[in-house]
VOPAGU-2260 file (C-alpha; in pm, 1 decimal, decimal comma):
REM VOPAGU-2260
SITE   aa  ch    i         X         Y         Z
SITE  UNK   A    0     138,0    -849,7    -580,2
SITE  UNK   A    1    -259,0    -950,3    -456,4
SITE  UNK   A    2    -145,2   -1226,1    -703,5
SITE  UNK   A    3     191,6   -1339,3    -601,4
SITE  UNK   A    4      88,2   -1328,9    -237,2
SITE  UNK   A    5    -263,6   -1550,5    -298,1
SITE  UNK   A    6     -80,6   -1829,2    -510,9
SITE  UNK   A    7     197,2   -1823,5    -222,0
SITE  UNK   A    8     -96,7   -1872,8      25,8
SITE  UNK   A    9    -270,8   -2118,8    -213,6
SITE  UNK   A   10      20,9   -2339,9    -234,2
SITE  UNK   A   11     121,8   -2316,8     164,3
SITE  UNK   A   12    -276,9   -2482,8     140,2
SITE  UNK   A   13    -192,0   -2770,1     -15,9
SITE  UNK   A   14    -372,8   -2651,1    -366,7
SITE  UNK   A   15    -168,9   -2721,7    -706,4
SITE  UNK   A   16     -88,8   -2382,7    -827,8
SITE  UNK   A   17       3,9   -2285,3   -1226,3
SITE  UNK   A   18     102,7   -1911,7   -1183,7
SITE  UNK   A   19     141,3   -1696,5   -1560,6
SITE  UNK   A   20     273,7   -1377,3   -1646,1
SITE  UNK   A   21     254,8   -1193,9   -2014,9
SITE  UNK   A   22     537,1   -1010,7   -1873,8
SITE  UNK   A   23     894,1   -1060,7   -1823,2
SITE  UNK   A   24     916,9    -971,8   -1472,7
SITE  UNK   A   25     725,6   -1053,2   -1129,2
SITE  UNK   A   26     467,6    -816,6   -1007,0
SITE  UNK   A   27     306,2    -646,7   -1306,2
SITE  UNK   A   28     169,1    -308,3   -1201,4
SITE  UNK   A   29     382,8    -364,5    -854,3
SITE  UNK   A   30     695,3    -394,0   -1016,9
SITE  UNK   A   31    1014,7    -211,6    -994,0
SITE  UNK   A   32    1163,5     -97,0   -1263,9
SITE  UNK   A   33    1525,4    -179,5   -1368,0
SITE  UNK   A   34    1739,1     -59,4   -1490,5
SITE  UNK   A   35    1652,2     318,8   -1514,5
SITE  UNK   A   36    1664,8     322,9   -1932,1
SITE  UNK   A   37    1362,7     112,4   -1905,8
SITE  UNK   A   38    1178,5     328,2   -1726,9
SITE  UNK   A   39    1241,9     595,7   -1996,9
SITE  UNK   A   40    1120,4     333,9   -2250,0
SITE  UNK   A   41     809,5     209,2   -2037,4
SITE  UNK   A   42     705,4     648,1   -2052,8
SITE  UNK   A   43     840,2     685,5   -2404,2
SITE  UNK   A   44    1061,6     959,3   -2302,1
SITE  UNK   A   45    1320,6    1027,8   -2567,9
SITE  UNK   A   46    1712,5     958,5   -2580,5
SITE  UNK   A   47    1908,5     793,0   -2294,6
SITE  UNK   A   48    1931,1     916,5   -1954,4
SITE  UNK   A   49    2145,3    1195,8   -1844,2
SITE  UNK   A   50    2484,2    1114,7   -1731,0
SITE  UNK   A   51    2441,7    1275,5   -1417,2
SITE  UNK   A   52    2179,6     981,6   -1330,9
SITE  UNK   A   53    2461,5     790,4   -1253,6
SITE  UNK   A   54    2410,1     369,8   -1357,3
SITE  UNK   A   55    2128,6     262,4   -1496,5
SITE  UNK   A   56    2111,7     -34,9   -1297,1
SITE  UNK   A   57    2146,2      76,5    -947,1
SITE  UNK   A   58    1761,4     218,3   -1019,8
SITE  UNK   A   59    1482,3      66,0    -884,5
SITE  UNK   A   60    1193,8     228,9    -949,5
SITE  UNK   A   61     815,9     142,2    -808,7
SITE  UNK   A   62     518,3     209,5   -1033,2
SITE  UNK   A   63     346,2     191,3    -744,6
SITE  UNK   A   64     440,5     379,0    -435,0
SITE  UNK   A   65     336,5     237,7    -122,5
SITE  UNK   A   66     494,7     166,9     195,0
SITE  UNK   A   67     458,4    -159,0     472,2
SITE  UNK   A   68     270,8     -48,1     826,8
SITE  UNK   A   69     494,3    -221,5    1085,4
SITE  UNK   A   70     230,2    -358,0    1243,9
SITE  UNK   A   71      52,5    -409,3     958,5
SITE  UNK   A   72    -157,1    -674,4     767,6
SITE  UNK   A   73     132,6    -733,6     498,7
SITE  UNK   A   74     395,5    -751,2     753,6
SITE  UNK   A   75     212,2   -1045,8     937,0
SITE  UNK   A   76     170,2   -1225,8     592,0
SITE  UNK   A   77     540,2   -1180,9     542,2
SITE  UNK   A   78     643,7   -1266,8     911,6
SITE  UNK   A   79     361,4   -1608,3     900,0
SITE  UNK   A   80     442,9   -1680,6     546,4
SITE  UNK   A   81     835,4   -1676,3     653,1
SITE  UNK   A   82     912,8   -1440,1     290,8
SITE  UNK   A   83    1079,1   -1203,4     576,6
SITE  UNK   A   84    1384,5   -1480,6     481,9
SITE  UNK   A   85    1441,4   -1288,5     147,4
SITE  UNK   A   86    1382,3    -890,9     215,8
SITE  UNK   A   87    1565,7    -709,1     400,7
SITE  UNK   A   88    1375,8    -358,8     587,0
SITE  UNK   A   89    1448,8     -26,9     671,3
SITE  UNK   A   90    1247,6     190,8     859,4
SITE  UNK   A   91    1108,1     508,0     727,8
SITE  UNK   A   92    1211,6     819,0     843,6
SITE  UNK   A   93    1008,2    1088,4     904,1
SITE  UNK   A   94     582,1    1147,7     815,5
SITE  UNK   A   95     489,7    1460,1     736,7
SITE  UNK   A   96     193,9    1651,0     718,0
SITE  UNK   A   97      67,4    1954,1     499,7
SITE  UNK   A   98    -100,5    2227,7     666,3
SITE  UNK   A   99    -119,9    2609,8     561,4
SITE  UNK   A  100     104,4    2552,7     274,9
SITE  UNK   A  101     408,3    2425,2     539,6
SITE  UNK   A  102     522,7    2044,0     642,0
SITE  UNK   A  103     536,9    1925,0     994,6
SITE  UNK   A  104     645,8    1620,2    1106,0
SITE  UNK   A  105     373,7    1433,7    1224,9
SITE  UNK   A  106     502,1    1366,7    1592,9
SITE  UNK   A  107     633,6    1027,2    1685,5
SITE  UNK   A  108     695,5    1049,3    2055,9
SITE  UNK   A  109     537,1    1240,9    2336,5
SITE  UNK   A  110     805,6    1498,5    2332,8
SITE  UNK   A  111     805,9    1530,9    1977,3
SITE  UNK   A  112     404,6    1626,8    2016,1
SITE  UNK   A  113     461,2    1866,2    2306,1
SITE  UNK   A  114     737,3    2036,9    2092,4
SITE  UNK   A  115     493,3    2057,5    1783,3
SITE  UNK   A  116     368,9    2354,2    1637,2
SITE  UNK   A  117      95,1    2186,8    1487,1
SITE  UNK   A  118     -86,6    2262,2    1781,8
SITE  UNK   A  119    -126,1    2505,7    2031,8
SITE  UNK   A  120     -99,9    2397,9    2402,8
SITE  UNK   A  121    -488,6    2334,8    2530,9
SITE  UNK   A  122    -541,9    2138,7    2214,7
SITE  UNK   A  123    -254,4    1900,7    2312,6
SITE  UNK   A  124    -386,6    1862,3    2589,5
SITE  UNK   A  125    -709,7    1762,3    2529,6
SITE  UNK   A  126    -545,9    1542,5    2203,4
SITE  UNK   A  127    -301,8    1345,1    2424,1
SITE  UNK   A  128    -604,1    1260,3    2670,8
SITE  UNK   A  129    -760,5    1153,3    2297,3
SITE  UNK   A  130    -464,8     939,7    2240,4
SITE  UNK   A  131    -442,6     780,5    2572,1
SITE  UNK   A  132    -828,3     697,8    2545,6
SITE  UNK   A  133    -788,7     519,5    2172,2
SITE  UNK   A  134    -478,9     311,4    2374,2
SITE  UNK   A  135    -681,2     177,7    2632,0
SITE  UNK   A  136    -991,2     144,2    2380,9
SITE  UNK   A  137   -1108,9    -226,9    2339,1
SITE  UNK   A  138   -1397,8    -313,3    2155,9
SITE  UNK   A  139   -1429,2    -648,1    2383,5
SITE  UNK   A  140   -1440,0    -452,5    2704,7
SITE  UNK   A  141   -1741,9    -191,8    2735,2
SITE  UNK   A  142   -1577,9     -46,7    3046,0
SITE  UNK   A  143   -1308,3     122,4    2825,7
SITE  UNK   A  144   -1576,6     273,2    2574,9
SITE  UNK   A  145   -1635,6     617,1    2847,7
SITE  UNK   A  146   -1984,4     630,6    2684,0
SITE  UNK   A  147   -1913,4     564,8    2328,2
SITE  UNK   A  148   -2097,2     306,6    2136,1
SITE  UNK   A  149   -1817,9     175,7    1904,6
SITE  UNK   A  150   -2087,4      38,9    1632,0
SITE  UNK   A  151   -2325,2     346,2    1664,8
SITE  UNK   A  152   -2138,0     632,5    1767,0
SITE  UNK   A  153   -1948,2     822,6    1484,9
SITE  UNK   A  154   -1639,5     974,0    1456,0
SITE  UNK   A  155   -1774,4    1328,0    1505,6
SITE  UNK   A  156   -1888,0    1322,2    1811,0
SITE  UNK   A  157   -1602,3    1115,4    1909,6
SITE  UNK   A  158   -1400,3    1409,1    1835,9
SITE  UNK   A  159   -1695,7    1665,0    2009,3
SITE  UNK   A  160   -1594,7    1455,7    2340,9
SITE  UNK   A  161   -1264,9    1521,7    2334,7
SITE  UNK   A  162   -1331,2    1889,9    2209,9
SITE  UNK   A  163   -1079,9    1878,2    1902,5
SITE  UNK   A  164   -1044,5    2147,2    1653,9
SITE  UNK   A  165   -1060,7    2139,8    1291,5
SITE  UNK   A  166    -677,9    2095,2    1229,6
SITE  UNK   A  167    -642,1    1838,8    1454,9
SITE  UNK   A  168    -926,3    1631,9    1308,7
SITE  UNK   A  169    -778,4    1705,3     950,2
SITE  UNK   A  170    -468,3    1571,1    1093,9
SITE  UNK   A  171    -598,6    1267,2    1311,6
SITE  UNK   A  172    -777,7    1100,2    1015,3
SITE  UNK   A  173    -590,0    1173,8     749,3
SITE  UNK   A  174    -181,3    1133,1     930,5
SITE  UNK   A  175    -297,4     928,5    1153,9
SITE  UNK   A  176    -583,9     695,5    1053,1
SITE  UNK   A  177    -529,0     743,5     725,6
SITE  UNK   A  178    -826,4     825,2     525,8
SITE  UNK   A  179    -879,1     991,3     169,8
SITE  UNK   A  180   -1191,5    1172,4     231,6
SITE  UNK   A  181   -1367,2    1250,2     518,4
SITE  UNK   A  182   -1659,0    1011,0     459,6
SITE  UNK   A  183   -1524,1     797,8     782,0
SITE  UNK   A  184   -1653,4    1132,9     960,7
SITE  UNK   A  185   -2032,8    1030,8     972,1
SITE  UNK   A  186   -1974,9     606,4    1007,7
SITE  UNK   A  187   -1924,7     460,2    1338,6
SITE  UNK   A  188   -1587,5     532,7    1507,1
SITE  UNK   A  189   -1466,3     156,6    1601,9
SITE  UNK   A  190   -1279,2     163,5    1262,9
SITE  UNK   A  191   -1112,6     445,4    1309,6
SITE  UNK   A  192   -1041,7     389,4    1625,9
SITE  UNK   A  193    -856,3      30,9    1552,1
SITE  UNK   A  194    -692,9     254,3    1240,2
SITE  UNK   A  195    -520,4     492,1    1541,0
SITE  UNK   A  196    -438,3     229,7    1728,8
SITE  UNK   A  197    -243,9      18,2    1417,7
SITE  UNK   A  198     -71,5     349,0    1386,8
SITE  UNK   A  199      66,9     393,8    1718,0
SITE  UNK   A  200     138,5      28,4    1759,8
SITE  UNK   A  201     319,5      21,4    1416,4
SITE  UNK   A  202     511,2     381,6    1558,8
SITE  UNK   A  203     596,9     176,9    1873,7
SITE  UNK   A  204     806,0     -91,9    1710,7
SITE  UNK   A  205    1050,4     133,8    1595,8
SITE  UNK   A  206     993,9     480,6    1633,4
SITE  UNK   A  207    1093,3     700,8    1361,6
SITE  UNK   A  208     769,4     642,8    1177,2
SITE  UNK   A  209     533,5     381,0    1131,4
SITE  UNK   A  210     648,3     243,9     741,5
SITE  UNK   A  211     884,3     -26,6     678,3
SITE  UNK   A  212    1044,4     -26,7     325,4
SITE  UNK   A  213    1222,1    -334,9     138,0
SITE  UNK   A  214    1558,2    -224,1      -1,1
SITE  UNK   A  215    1583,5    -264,6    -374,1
SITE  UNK   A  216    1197,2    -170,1    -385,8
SITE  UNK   A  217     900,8    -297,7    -386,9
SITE  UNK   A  218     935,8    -541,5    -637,2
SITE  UNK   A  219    1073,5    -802,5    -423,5
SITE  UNK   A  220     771,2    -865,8    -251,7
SITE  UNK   A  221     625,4   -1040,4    -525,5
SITE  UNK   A  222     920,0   -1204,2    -634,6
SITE  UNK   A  223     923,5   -1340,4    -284,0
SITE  UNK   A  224     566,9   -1474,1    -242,5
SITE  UNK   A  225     660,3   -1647,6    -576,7
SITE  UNK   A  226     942,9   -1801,1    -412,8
SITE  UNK   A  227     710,6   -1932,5    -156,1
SITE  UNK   A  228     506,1   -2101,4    -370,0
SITE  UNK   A  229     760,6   -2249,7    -577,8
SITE  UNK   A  230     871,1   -2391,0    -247,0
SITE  UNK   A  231     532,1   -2581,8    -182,4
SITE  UNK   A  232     527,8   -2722,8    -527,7
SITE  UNK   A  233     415,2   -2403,2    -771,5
SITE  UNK   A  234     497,7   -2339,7   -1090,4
SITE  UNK   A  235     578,5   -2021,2   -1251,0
SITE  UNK   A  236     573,4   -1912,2   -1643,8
SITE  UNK   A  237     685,0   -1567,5   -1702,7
SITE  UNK   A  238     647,2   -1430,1   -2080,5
SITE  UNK   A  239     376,5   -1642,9   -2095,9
SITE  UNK   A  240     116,5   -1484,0   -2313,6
SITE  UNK   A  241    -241,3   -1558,0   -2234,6
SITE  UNK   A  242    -482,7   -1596,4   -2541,3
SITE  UNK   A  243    -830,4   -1711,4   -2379,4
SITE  UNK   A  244    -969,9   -1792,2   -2054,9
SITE  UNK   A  245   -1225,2   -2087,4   -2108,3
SITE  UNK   A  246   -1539,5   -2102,9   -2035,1
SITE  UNK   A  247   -1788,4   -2410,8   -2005,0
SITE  UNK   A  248   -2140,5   -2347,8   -1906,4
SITE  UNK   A  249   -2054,1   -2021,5   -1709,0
SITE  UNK   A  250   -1752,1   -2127,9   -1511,7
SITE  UNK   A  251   -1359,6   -2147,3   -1546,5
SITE  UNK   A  252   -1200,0   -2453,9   -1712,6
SITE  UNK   A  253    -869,2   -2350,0   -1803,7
SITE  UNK   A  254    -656,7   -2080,7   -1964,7
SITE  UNK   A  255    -520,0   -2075,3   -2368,9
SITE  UNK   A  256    -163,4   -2004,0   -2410,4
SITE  UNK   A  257      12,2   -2054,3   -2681,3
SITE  UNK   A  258    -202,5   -2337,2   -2801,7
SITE  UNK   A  259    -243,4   -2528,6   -2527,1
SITE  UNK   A  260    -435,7   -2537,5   -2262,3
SITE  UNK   A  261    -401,1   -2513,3   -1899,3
SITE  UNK   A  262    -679,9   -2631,7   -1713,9
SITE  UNK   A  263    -808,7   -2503,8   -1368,5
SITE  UNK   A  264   -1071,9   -2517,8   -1128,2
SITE  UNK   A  265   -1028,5   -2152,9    -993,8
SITE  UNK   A  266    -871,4   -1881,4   -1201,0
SITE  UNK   A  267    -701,0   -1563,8   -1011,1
SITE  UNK   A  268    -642,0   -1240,9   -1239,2
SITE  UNK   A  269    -573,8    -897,7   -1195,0
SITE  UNK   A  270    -830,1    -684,1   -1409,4
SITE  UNK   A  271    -627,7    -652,2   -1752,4
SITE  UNK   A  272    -686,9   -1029,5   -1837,0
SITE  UNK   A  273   -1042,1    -975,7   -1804,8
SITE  UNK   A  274   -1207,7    -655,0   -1860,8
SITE  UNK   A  275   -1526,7    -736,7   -1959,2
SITE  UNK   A  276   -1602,5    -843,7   -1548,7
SITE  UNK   A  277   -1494,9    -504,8   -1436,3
SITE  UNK   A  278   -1579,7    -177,3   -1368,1
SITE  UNK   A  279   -1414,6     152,8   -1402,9
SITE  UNK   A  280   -1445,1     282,3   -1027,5
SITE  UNK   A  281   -1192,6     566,4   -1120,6
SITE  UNK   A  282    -849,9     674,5   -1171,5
SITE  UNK   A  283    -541,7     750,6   -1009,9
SITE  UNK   A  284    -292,3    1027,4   -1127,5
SITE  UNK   A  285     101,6     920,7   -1045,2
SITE  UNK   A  286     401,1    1105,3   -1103,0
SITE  UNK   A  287     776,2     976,8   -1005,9
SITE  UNK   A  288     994,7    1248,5    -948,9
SITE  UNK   A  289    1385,5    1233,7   -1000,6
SITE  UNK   A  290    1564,1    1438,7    -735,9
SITE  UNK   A  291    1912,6    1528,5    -677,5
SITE  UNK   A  292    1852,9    1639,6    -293,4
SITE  UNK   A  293    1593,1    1507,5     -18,7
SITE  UNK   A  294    1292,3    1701,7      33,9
SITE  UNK   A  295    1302,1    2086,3     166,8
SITE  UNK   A  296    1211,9    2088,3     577,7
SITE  UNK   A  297    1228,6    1751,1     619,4
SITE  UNK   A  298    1558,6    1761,2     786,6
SITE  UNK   A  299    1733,0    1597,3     525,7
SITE  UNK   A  300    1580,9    1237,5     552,5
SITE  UNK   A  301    1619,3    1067,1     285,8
SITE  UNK   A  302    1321,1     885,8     305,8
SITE  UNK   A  303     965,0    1016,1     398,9
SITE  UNK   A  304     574,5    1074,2     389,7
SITE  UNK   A  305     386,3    1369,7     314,9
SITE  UNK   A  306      23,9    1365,0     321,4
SITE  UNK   A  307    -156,8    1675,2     222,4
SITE  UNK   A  308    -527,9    1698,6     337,4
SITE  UNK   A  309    -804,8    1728,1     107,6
SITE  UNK   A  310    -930,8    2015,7     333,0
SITE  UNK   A  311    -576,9    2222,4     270,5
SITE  UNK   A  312    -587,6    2254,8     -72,6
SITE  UNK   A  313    -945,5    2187,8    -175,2
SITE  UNK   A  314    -995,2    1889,1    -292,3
SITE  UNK   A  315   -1206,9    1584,4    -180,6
SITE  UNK   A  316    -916,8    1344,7    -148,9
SITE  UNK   A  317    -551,9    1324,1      -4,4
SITE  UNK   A  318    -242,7    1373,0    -193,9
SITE  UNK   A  319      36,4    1181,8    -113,2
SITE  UNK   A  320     383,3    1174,0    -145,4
SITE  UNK   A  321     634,3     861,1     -82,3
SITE  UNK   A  322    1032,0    1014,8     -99,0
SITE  UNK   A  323    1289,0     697,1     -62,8
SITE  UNK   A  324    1658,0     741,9    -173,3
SITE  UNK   A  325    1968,9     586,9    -266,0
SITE  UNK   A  326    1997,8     486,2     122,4
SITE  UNK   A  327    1744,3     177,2       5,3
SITE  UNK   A  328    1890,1     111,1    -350,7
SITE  UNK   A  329    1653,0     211,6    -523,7
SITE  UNK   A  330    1875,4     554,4    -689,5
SITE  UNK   A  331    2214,0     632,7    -748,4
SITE  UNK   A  332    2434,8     755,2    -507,2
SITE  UNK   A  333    2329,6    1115,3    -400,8
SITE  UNK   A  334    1958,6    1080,8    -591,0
SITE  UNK   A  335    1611,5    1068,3    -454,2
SITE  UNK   A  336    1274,9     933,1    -621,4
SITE  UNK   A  337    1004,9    1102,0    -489,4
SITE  UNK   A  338     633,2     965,3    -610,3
SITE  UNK   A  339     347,1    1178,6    -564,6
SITE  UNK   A  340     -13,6     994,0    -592,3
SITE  UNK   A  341    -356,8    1142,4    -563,1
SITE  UNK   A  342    -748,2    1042,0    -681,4
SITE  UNK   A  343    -859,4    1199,9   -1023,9
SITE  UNK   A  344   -1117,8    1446,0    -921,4
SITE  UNK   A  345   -1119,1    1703,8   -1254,0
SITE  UNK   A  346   -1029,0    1690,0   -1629,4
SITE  UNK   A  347    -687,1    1802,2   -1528,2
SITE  UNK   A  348    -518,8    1568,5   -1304,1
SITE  UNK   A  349    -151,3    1745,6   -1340,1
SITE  UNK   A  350    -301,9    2062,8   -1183,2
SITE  UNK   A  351    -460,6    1844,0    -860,5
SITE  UNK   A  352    -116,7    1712,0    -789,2
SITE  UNK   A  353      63,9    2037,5    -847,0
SITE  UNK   A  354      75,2    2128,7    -462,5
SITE  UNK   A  355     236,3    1820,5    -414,9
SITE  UNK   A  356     532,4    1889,9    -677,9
SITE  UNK   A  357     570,8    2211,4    -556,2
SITE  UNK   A  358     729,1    2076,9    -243,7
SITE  UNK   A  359     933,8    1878,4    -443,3
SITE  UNK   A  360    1138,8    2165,8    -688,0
SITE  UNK   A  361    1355,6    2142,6    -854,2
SITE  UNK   A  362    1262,1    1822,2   -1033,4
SITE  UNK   A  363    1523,6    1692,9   -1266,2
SITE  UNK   A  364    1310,0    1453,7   -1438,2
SITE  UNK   A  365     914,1    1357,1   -1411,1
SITE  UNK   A  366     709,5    1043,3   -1540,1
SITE  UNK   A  367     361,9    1109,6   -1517,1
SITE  UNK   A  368      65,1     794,9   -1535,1
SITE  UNK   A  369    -254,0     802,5   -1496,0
SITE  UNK   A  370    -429,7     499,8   -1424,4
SITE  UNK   A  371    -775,6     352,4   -1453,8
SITE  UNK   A  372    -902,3     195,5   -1098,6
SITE  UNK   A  373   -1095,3    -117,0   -1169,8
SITE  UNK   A  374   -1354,5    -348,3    -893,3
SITE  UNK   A  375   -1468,5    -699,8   -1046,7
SITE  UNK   A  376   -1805,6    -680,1   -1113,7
SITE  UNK   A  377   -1778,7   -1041,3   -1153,3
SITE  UNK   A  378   -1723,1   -1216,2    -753,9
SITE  UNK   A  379   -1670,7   -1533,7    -887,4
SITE  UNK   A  380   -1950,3   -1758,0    -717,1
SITE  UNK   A  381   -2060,7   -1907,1   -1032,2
SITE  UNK   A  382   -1800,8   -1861,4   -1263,1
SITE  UNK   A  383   -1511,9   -1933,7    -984,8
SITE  UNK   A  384   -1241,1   -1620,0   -1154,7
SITE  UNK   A  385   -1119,3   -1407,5    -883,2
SITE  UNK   A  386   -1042,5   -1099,8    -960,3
SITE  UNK   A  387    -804,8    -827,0    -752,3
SITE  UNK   A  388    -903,5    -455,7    -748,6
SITE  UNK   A  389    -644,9    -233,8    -896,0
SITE  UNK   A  390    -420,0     -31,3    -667,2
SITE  UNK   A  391    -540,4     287,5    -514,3
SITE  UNK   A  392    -401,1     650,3    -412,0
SITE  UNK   A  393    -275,4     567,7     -42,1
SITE  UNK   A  394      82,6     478,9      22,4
SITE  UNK   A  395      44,9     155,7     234,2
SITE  UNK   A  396     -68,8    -185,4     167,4
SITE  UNK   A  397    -394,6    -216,5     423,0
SITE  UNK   A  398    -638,9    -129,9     135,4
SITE  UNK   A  399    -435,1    -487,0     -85,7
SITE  UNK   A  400    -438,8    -687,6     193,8
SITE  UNK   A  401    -799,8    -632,0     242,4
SITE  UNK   A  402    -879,1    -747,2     -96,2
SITE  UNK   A  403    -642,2   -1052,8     -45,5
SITE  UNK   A  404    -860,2   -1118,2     214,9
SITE  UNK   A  405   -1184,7   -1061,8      46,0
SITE  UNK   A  406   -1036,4   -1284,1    -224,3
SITE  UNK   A  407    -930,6   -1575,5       6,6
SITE  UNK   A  408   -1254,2   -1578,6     154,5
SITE  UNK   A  409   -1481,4   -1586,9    -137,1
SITE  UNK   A  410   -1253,3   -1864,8    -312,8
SITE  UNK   A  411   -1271,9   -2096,7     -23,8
SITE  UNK   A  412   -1539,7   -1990,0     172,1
SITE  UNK   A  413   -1430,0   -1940,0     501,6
SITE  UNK   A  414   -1196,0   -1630,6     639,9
SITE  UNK   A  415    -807,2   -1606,1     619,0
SITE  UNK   A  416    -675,1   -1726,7     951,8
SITE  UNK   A  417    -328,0   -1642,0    1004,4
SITE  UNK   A  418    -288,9   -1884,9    1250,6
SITE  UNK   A  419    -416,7   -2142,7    1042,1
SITE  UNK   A  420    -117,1   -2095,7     772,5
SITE  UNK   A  421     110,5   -2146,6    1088,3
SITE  UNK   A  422     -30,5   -2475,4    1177,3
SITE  UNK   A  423      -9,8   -2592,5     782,0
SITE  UNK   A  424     335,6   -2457,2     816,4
SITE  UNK   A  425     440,7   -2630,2    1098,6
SITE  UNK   A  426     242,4   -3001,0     967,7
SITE  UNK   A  427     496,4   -2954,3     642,5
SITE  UNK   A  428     805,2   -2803,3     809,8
SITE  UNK   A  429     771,5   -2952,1    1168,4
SITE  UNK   A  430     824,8   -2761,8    1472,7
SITE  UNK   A  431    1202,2   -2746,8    1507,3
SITE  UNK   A  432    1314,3   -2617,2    1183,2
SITE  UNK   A  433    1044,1   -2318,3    1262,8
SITE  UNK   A  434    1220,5   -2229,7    1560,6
């Protein structure tokens, strides 16, 4: 996706853009997969699928489950980009949050949090005069910071102020500004403060919840970044097998594919095509879950969150689980994929995400991955390949956007300006057609 989305950007700049795959399909490690026999192939799970599965290809399923924030980076580089034109959203229904071995719905509305038991009545107090003080918060406007120094102060005593408890903290930074660990804890509070804020702006737009899903998964946000830059002029190669990036005197010059070369003043890679300018940072345990009926206590949506706390069960980072259905065509009629996701911490990765499953029962099928995480080492100042970060444990795309971003910036040395692509836009398109 980091991929799709830069050489969609790239072109939009003017820039002549060759874009290879050595697979079949847009998206690599973003893809969804289609129809459901290949996913049984792609695990090397024996034998066909069961009847009861319904068609194989009315499955699509993500390897990688992560959901849009509405008000979100991604969104804005699908609304400025214009690929809105060739997805089509839902809304997601319901977050939920893991606490004392029970899901609650992580309230959407004031009533909702009044109503909540995840609280008891002084503490919602004091959390919706938190709330109300993270609305009017803006880091331009000192009179709104009630004492807090938004580049000194930390989170902790941001939450001292406001006299919140333990659960409610758990719940604020890991629901809510969506944190692994609780590292963000000890650094200043601005970030997490513009993280709460994203939240409830991105709750605001349409209320359920805050995540916007693409029916038929998420593989058609690649495929429609690639789109893009076929419109401005790129080229695309799937099955295009790449034998050797080359290298004169410490930079990029081109890429060997069968035979021939392509040559290139910038390269852009994920971390398979070169792993000798990465890192192993960690890994991520996945498992996608085949379920005949939505989630228990959830009231029946068929698509959700959960986000267990590393403080509930343990454990120094989240566990997450993404639940969308056949309401998004993604499943068969009547079937729900539910993808839990969680950091490696131990030698036994399918015990960590156990509490997770356990929510899920019964489970009619399970494909478990565990992936490697991978940071270049490599930035690319001298030898000009960029390389994207592999995709972690959380289950929205602020984290990828970031590192499109960080990528953007380092390959043309100045910062991504949304507005900018809107002007280049416009200077192609003109204003009318826009409108």
């Amino acid at each position: 996706l980091q991929e799709c989305i830069l050489s969609g950007i790239m072109s939009v700049n003017g820039k002549k853009v060759l874009h290879m795959d050595r697979n079949s399909y847009y998206g690599g490690e973003s893809a969804s997969i289609t129809p459901l026999e290949d996913l049984y192939k792609r695990f090397n799970l024996p034998g066909a699928p069961p009847e009861s599965m319904g068609r194989g290809r009315d499955w699509n399923v993500d390897l990688i489950p992560k959901f849009l924030m509405a008000n979100g980076q991604l969104v804005k580089m699908l609304l400025y980009t214009e690929v809105t034109r060739y997805l089509d959203f839902k809304v997601i229904e319901g977050s939920f949050v893991y606490k004392g071995g029970k899901i609650y719905k992580v309230p959407s509305t004031e009533a909702e949090a009044l109503a909540s038991s995840l609280m008891g009545l002084f503490e919602k107090r004091r959390f919706r005069k938190f709330l109300v003080y993270v609305a009017n918060f803006d880091e331009n406007d000192p009179r709104t910071f009630e004492g807090v120094d938004p580049k000194k102060t930390t989170m902790r005593d941001v939450y001292k102020k406001f006299d919140l408890g333990q659960d409610v903290i758990d719940f604020t930074g890991h629901a809510l500004a969506l944190y692994r660990t609780d590292d963000y804890l000890d650094q200043p509070c601005q970030e997490t403060i513009n993280r709460i804020k994203l939240y409830s702006e991105s709750l605001a737009r349409y209320g359920k919840s805050p995540y916007l899903y693409p029916l038929y998964g998420l593989g058609e946000l690649p495929q429609g970044f690639a789109r893009l830059s076929a419109i401005y002029g790129g080229t695309y190669m799937l099955n295009k097998p790449i034998e050797e990036i080359v290298i004169e005197n410490g930079k990029v010059v081109g890429v060997k594919s069968e035979g021939e070369v392509a040559r290139c003043k910038q390269l852009i890679c994920d971390p398979s095509y070169v792993s000798e300018r990465v890192t192993k940072v960690g890994q991520v345990i996945r498992v996608i879950c085949i379920l005949s009926h939505p989630i228990k206590n959830t009231n029946d949506a068929n698509s959700c969150q959960i986000i267990i706390p590393q403080n509930q069960v343990n454990r120094k980072s989240d566990i997450y689980v993404c639940m969308i259905s056949s309401a998004h065509n993604v499943a068969a009629q009547g079937k729900y994929i539910a993808i839990a996701s969680t950091t490696v911490e131990t030698a036994d990765p399918e015990k960590e995400i156990k509490p997770a499953l356990d929510l899920l029962e019964p489970i009619e099928q399970k494909f478990v991955s565990i992936s490697d995480l991978f940071a270049p080492t490599d930035l690319g100042t001298e030898s000009q390949i960029f390389i994207s970060r592999t995709y972690d444990a959380t289950t929205h795309f602020e984290t990828t956007c970031d590192d499109i971003k960080d990528i953007y910036k380092r390959m043309m040395g100045s910062e991504f300006d949304f507005e900018e692509m809107k002007r280049k836009k416009n200077d192609i398109y003109g204003e009318e057609e826009q409108q």
